[in-house]
N, C-alpha and C positions, 0 to 999 in steps of 0.2 A: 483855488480861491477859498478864503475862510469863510465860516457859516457866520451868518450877524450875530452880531453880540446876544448871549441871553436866550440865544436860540436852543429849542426843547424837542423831544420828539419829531422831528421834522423827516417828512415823508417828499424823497424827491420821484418823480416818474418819469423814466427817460433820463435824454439829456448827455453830455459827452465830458468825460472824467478824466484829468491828466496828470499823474504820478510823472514826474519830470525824472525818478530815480530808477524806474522799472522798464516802460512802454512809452512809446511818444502819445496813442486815445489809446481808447477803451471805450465800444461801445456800448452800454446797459439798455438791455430790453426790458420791461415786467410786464409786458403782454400775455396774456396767458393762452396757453395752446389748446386750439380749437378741440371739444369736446364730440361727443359723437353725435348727441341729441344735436349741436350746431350740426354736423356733417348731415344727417337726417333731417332737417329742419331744410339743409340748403336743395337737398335731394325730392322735397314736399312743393307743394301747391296751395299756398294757405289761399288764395282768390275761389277755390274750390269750397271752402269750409262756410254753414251757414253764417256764422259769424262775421265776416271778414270787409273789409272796406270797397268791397267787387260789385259783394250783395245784397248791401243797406238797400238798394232800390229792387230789389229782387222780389218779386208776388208774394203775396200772403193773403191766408184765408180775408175775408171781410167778418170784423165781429159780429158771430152771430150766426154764419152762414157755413158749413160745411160742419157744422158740429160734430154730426152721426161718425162720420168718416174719422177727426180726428180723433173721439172719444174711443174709437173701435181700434185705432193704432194703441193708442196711449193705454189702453187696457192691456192689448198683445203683447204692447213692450212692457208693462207692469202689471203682470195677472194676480184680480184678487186673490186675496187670501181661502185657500182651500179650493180653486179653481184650477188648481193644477198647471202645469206649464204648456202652452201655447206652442204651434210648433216654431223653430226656431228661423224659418224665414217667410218672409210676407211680399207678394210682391203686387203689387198696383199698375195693372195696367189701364190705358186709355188712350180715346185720340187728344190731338191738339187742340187745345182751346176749353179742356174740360177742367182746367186746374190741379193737374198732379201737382207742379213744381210749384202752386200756393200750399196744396194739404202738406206735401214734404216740409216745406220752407218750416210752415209755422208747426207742424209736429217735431220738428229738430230744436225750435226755440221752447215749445212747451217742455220737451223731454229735458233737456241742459236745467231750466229753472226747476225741475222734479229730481236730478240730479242722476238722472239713468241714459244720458245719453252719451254715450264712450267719444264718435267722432262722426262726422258726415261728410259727406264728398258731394258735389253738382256738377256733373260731368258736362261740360258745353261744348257743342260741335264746332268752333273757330278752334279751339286748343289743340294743337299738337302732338305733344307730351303725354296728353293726361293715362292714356293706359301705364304707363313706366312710374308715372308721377302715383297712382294710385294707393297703394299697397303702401308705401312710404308718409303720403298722407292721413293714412288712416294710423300708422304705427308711432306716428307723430304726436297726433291729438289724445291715445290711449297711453303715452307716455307722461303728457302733462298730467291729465285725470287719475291715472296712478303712478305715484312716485314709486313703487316699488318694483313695479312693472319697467320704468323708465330707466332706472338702475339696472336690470339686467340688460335692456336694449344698450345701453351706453355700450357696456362690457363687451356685447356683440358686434358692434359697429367698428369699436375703436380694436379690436381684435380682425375684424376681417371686415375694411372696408367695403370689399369688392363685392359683398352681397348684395349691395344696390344697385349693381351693374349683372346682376346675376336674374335666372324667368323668373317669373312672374310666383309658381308653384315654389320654388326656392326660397325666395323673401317670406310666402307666406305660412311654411312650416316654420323657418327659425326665426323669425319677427314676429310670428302671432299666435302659433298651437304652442309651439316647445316652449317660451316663455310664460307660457299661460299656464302651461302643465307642470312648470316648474315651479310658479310659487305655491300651485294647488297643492307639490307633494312638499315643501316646506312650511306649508299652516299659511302661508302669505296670498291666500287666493282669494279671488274677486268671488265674493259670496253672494253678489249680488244679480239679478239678469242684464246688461246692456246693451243697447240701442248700440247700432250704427243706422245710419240713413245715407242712401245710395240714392240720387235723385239722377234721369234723364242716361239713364246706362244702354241707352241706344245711340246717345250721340257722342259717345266713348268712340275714339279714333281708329277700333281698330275691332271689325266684327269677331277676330277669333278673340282681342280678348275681350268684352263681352261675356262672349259662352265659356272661358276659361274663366272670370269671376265667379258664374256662378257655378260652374262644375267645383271649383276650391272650397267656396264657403258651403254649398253643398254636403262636400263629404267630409269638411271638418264638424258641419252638424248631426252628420248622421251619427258620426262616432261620439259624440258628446263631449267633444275636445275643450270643448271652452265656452264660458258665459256667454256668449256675442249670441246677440239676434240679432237678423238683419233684415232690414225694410228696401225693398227695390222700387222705383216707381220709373214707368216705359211707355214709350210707346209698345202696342202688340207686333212687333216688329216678325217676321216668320221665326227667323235662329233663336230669337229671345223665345217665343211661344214653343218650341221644339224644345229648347235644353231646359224651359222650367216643366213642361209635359213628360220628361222622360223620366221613366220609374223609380230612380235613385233622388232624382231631384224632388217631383213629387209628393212622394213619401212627408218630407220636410218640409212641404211649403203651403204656404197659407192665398190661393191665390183670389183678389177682388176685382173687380171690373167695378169703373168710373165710366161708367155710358153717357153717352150725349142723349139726356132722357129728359120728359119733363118732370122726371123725379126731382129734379133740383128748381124746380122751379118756384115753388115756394123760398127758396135760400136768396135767388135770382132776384126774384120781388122786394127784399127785403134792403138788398144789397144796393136794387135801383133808386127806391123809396129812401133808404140813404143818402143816395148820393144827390141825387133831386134838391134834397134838403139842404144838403151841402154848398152846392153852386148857387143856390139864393141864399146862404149866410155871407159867401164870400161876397155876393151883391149888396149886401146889407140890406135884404128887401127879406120882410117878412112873408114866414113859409104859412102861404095861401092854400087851406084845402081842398080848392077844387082844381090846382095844377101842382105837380100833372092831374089829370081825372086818373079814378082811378080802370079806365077803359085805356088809355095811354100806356098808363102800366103795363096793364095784362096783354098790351098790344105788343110791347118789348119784350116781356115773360116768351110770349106765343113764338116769336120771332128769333129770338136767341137759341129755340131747339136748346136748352141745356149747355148751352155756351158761358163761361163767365166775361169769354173776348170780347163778345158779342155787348154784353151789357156793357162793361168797360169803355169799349169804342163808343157806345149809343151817348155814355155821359162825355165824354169828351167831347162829340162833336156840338153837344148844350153847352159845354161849358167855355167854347170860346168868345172872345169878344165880341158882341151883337147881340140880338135882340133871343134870347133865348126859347121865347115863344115859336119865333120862326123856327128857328134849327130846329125845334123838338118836331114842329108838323113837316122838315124835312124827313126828319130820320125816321115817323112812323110813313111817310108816304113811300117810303123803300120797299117797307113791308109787303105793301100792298101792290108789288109790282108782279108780275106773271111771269114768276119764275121758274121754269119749266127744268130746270137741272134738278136732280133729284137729290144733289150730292148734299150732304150733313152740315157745309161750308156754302151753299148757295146762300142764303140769308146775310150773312157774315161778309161775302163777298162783293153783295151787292152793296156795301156799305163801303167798302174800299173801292170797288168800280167809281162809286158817286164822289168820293174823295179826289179820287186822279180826275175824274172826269171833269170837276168845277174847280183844278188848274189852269189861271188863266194861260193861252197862249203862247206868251211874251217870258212865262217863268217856265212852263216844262221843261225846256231843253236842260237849264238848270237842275233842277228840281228830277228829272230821268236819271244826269249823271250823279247827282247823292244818293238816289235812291242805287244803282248801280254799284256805286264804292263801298253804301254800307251792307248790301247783299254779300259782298266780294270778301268783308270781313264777319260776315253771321253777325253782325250786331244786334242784340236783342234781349230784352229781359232784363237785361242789366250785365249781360255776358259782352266780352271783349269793349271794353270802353278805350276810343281813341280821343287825343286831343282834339277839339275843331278846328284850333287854329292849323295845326297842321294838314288838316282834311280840307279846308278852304283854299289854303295853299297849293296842292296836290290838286283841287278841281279850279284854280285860276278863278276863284272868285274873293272878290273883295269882302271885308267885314257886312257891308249892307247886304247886298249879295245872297250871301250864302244865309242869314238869318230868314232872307225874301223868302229862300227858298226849302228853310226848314218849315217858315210859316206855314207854309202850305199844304205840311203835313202834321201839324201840331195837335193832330188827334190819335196821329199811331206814332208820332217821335215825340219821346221824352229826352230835356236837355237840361243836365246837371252843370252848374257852375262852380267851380273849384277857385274860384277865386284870384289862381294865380297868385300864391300867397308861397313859391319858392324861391329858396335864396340864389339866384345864381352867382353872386360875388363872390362863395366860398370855391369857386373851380379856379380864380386867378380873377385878371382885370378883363370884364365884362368889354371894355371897349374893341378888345383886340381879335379876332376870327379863331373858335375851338383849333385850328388844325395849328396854332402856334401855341396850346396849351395841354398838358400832360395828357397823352392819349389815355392811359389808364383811369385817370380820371374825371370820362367823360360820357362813361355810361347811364349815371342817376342824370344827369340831366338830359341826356338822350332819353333815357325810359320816359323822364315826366312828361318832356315837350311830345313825345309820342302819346300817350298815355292821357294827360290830363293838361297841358297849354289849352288856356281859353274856354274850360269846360269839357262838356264829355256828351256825345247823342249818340238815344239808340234807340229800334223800337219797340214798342212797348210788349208786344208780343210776336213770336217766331210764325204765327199765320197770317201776317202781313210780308214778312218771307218768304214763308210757302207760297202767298198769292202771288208776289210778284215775279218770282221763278218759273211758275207755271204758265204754260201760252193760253191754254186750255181755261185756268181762272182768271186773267188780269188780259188777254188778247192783244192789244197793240200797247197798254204797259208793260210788257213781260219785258225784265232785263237780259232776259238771254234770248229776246227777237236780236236778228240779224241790222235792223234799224240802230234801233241802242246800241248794240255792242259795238256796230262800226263808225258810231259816230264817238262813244267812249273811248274806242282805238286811235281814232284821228284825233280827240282832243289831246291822247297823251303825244302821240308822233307829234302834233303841231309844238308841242311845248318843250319837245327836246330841246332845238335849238337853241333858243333863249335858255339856257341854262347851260351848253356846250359853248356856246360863244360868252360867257359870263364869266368862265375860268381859263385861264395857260398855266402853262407847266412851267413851275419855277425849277429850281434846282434840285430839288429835291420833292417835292408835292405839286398837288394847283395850287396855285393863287387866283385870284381875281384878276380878270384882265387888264390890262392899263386903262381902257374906256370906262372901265364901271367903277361908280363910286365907291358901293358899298354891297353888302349881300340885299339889303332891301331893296336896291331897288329891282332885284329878280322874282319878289315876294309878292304875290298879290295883298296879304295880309301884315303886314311885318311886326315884329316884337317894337321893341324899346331899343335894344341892347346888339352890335354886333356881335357877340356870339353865339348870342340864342339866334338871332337871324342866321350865322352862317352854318348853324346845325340845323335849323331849317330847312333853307336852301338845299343843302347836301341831303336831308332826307327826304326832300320833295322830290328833286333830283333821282337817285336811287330806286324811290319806288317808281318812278316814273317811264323810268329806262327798263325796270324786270317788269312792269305792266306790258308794256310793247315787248319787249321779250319772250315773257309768258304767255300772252294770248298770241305769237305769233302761228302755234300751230293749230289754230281752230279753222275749220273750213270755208266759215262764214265770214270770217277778215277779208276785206278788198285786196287783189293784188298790190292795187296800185300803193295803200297805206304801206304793206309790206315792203314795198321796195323801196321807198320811201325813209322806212328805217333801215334800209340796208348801209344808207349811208351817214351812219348815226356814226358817233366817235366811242369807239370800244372801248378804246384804250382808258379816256378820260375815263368816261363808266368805271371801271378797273379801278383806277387811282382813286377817284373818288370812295369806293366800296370800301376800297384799304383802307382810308382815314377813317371812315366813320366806324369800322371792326376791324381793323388789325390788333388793334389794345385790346378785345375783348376775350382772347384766349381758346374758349370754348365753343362749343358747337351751340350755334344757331336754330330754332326751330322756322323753316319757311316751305311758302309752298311754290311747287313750279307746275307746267302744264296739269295742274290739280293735282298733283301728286305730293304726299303730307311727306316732308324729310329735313334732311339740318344742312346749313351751311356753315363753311368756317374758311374764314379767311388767314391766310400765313402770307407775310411779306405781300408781294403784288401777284396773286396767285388765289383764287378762289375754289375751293375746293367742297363739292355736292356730293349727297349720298341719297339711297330711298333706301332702307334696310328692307330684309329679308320680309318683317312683317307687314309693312306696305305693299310689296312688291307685285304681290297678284291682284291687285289694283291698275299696275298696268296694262296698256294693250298696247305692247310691242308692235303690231301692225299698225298702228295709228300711229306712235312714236316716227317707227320710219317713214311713213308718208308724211308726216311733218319733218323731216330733215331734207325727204326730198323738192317741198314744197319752199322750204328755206334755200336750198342750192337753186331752182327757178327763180324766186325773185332776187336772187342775187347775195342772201342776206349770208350765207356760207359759202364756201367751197373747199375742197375735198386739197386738201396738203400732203404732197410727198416728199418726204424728206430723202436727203443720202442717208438710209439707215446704216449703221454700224450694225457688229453683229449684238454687243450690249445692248442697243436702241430697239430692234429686232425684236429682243426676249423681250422685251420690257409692254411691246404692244401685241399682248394675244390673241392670235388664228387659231380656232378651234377647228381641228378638222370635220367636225360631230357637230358642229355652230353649237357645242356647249357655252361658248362665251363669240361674243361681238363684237365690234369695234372700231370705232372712224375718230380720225384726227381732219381737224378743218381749219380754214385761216374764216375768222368772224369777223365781217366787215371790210375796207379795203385798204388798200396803204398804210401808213403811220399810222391812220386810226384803227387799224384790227388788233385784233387778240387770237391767241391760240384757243379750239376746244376739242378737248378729248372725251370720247365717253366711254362707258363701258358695259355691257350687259351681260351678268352672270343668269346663266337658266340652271345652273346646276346647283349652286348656292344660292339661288335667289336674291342677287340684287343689284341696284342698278347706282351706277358713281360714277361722278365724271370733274372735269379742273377747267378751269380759264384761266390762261396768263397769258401777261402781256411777253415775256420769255420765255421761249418754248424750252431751252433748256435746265432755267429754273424752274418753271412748274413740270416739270421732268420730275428734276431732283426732291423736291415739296410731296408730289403725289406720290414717288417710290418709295421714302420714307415716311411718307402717313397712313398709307392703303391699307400696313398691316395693324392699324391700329382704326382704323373704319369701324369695323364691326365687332363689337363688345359680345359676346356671350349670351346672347339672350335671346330668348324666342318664348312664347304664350304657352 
């Protein structure tokens, strides 16, 4: 085809070109080949970095109040003139509730606006990844801030990918001392001192590496390898207190304690007397100076023990709808209760006791299982944010419903609105159910609807966590009583059905069954659009089936629930899983009986791992009394095949029980699935496959097994 008359310059991208004299097409790409800063960038954790859209809601100092502490970082990391240099790592420790991750947050924003902060990381306990993800992130963010720096990492990336698949100790010589010492002996060195900030490196996934962080950056400081100071902030976890006590680490570090003291209680006062002022502008009622008294105050001060949770919580529960005067002689009458626990959190506690406790009736049950779901995912702080709509879904409650029952904690759950302002029209036509449109591209809106559908709750601080985990602080709220957890168990068993009888097997996938109209009506909450519903559905579904899965092997599960699921549909489960990740290629991060690992799905065949550095995490004896506890209620049984003598090699008897191993049929007739698992003690780790063909996932897990385990250890 001719170019239009008159036509100049013209720039085509893409598109198919056909010389009728040469070639029948010809296709033209000008996409440009991915670069390595992209390869590192895909291999990083940007929801980690203070900056980031995770943790806009994330704590921060209050103006005004933590001054001392940040002015004392921000000097460390930027030592006057003629004060000579500081040592090069600093580490903060404290309990919960005393505001490390507010002084971090806002010392990483101060540093970035002074121009000394190279990169920061906020390790959060729901993440997976993040010990792998670490070291990548940090060489990410010091590759934006120096281009010079960034130039030689390209070089190194795009030369030997596999360094990011390589320990921990590996990445971090030739991604962070040898490039550092490279531009120093070419005149091109960072002449400056820079900040990293390390926030929450106790709830990093994986205690060896933890103590492998700071043994690295450790002995990269002692030698004076590179500009980098680094800021740690922790809880005093024991291994954390051991590997920064020990005499190589020591030497180098600068350590501070953030005590639950009434040292801060002047900052506390300030903070309240703020906020005080706050929730009567938002009333449009003029701030009266005799409320609070200032005996009120100092009655909060008194009572917060050096909490900033503590004050946090006291205003919230003033600032909800009602008569504020009342609520505030609630919240000091708490004070004044005879609280005979000694613990640092009794005060703090009795404010969440009083919260659950004036739960009406008619809404706990509800209101138990949120709290339960968002325990199950650490929600907190502003870490791991799920959609609601989906989470409403997933707990069988309706729109009203589940607001009822966030209400009722609207002083420790914070709930963000997103708007719902994504396109779904760009994946194809909205009308028609995802599993009839491009699996590949049905990820971004699987993350959103997971992720951010209908807003995002969580609570505002991780000792409202702590308390409801513990039996000891929260008594007959604790989500890990045998009460809760078995009635969470039966809500999900009860809900299988209705979503097994909602799909047949069409010729190739499920469908909807002939009775049901539509994916909404399996939805308690539904979209607009069938194919956000029918990825709904399918993920409500999903999580629903490895919830009863996962917690089958707790001790405190009713028999009868269990057996109950024994006669769940496997298979569907299966099929279903494949739709929603067989397109997705790569490894999955999930967890199962609490153990952190990755899933990945190939054809109808799903295939688990726990690497080697999880691995001592397990208690093998518990594992097998839950299988055995599974063959009782029915929910396995134990598969014998006519082995061949190929079949034979393939499932290893250690004579030495160096390695373990049981193949089982899961579930019964049509609706079962094959499962194999496998327990290496000598390699440390544990893998195992589901399929619904025992001799395709044969064939799947023979050829994958030797690509399970990547290179890598702490």
């Amino acid at each position: 085809m001719p170019f239009p008359p008159g036509s100049q310059n013209t720039a085509i991208n893409g598109g198919s070109f056909v010389d009728q004299s040469i070639v029948p097409v010809t296709n033209v790409s000008l996409e440009d080949e991915q670069t390595g800063i992209d390869i590192l960038q895909e291999a990083s954790n940007h929801d980690a970095v203070h900056d980031s859209f995770a943790r806009d809601y994330a704590p921060r100092c209050y103006p005004g109040t933590r001054e001392q502490h940040i002015e004392d970082i921000v000097h460390w990391a930027i030592p006057s003139f003629g004060a000579g240099d500081p040592l090069p790592l600093l580490w903060m420790k404290g309990l919960a509730g005393v505001g490390k991750s507010a002084i971090a947050q806002t010392c990483a924003e101060r540093l970035k606006a002074l121009g000394t902060l190279g990169a920061s990381f906020f390790f959060s306990i729901n993440e997976q990844d993040q010990a792998t993800e670490f070291i990548p992130t940090i060489v990410y963010q010091l590759s934006i801030e120096f281009p010079d720096y960034g130039d030689l990492i390209e070089q190194r990336i795009l030369h030997h990918e596999a360094i990011l698949d390589e320990t921990m100790a590996t990445q971090f010589e030739a991604l962070i001392i040898e490039p550092l010492q490279e531009l120093e002996r070419t005149g091109k060195g960072i002449e400056q001192r820079i900040a990293i900030i390390v926030d929450g490196l106790d709830e990093c996934n994986s205690t060896d590496a933890q103590c492998k962080i700071i043994e690295l950056v450790a002995d990269a400081a002692r030698g004076g390898a590179t500009p980098l100071c680094w800021a740690f902030f922790s809880r005093p976890e024991p291994h954390i207190e051991a590997s920064f006590t020990r005499a190589g680490v020591a030497q180098v570090t600068c350590t501070t304690l953030l005590p639950i003291s009434h040292d801060a209680n002047s900052d506390i006062g300030l903070y309240l007397r703020s906020g005080f002022e706050n929730i009567l502008r938002c009333r449009n009622i003029p701030a009266e100076p005799q409320w609070p008294s200032d005996n009120d105050i100092q009655t909060l001060v008194k009572a917060s023990n050096g909490s900033f949770a503590y004050a946090a919580t006291a205003l919230r529960i003033v600032a909800q709808p009602g008569s504020a005067e009342k609520a505030l002689d609630v919240v000091c009458s708490t004070t004044k209760l005879d609280h005979t626990d000694s613990s640092p959190f009794a005060e703090l506690d009795a404010f969440y006791m009083m919260i659950m406790q004036r739960i009406p009736p008619e809404e706990l049950a509800n209101t138990l299982l949120l709290c339960r779901r968002l325990c199950m995912s650490r929600s907190y702080a502003g870490r791991c944010l799920y959609g609601v709509r989906l989470w409403s879904n997933k707990l069988a409650l309706s729109e009203i419903e589940f607001w009822a029952a966030c209400n009722q904690l609207n002083a420790v759950l914070h709930v963000h609105d997103h708007n719902d302002s994504f396109d779904f029209t760009q994946f194809g036509d909205t009308r028609r159910p995802f599993q009839r449109a491009d699996r590949t591209t049905i990820e971004k809106p699987r993350w959103y609807i997971r992720n951010k559908l209908g807003g995002s709750v969580y609570f505002y601080h991780k000792s409202f966590y702590d308390f409801l985990v513990d039996p000891k602080r929260s008594g007959s709220f604790c989500i890990q009583s045998s009460p809760v957890l078995n009635a969470f168990y039966k809500h999900c068993v009860d809900r299988l059905p209705k979503y097994e009888e909602s799909y047949s097997f069409g010729e190739l996938e499920l469908t909807l069954a002939p009775n049901v109209p539509d994916s909404a009506s399996s939805l308690s909450w539904p979209y607009t659009n069938e194919f956000v519903n029918s990825l709904l559905k399918a993920l409500v579904y999903d999580w629903t089936f490895m919830t009863c899965f996962s917690f089958g092997h707790v001790p405190d599960i009713e028999i009868q629930s269990l057996q109950r699921f024994s006669h769940a549909d496997f298979r569907k489960f299966q099929e279903n899983r494949t739709m929603l990740y067989a397109g997705h290629g790569g490894w999955l991060a999930s967890v199962r009986w609490g153990w952190c690992a990755d899933v990945k799905v190939i054809s109808r065949t799903q295939l688990f791992r726990v690497p080697p550095v999880e691995f001592r995490n397990i208690d093998v004896a518990e594992f097998k009394a839950g299988v055995k506890r599974w063959e009782k209620c029915g929910i396995i049984q134990p598969y014998y095949p006519n082995f061949t003598s190929w079949f034979k090699s393939f499932f290893p008897r250690n004579s030495q029980d160096k390695v373990i191993s049981g193949l089982y049929r899961m579930g019964h007739g049509p609706k079962s699935v094959f499962w194999y698992w496998e327990i290496n003690f000598e390699e440390e780790y544990y893998q195992d496959y589901v399929a619904a063909d025992l001799a395709e996932g044969e064939r799947i897990y023979r050829e994958e097994r030797f690509d399970l385990w990547p290179k890598k250890s702490w």
